[in-house]
Every structure is written in structure tokens, then in C-alpha cells.
N, C-alpha and C positions, 0 to 999 in steps of 0.2 A: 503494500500500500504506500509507504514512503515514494516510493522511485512512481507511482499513480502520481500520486500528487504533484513533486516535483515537477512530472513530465506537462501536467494538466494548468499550472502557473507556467512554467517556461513558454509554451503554447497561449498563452493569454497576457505575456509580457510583464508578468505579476510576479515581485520579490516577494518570499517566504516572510520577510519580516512586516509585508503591507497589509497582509491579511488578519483582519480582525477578527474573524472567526472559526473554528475548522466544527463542520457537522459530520460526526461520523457515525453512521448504521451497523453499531456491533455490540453485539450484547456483554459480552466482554470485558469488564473494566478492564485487568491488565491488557488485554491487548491492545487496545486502545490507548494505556499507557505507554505500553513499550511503542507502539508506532508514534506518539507525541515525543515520547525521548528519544528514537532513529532521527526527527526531523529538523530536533532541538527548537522543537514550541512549546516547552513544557510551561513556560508563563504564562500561557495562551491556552489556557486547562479547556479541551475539547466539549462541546455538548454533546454528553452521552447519550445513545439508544436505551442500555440498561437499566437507566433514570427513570423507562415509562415503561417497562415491561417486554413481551415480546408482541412488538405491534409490527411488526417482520416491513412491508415496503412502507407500512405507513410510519413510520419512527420519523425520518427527516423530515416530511411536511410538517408533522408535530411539532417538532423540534424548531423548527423555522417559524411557528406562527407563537409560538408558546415562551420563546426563549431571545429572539433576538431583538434588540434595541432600535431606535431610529439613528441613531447612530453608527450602528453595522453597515459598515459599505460594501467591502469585501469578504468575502464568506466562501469556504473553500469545504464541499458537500461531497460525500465520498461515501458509498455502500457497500457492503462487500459479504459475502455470507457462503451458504451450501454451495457445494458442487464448484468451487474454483470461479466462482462469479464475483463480477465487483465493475463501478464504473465512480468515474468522478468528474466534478464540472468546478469551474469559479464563478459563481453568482457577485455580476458587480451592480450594486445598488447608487443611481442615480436621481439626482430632483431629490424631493420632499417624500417621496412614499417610503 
């Protein structure tokens, strides 16, 4: 998931350090830990899936309406579960919404 990410900022011209927020889909706290300390966001403490149960694709939408600021500009959404699947985007929030 680290080398997702990276690759998914590199592609959107996005420094690791710009991103305000990382949304990650994994039930897992440690793993979710250990991919925030691969990335060295560990300041930048991830909004956990595990936080709402197993709400499986719906976790991020949750997570995104329940948890992020008007503030949040940059937001870096990343899923990843059964069977070797996973995708990631960077959500850049512009204007006032």
C-alpha cells in the first residue's frame, strides 16, 4: 500500500507532506499503523475503517462525511482488503465545499 500511495501522489503532483489527510479501508489497526510508519505520516494519524466496524466498501464514504473538516483539502483514500485487491485516489478539495 505504501508504494499505492506514493505512486497515486506522484501521478497527481502531490508531496506526501501536502496531504492533510490519509483515509484508509482496513480493518486492521496495526496494519494501518505499520503502512502510516512505511510512509512516515505517522503525525498525520490515518482515519481508521476499524473505528466503524466492518462496513466493508462503505467505510470510506463514512469516513469522508463523518470525519473530515472544511479544512481538509487534500485527502489521500486508499482501500484494500480480500483476495489481493486495493485501489487508491487523491481527493483535492477546492472553493468552499
Amino acid at each position: 500500500m505504501p508504494a499505492s500511495i506514493r505512486r497515486a501522489l506522484a501521478m497527481n503532483g502531490v508531496r506526501i507532506e501536502d496531504v492533510d489527510h490519509f483515509v484508509l479501508h482496513q480493518g486492521s489497526k496495526y496494519i494501518v499503523d505499520t503502512i502510516s510508519r512505511r510512509l512516515g505520516v505517522t503525525g498525520k494519524a490515518p482515519f481508521l475503517a476499524s473505528h466503524y466496524g466492518n462496513t466493508v466498501s462503505s467505510s470510506i464514504p463514512i469516513i469522508l462525511t463523518d470525519s473530515l473538516t472544511a479544512s481538509s483539502r487534500i485527502i489521500v483514500v486508499s482501500g484494500f482488503g480480500v483476495g489481493l485487491s486495493w485501489a487508491t485516489t487523491v481527493l483535492q478539495r477546492t472553493g468552499n465545499a
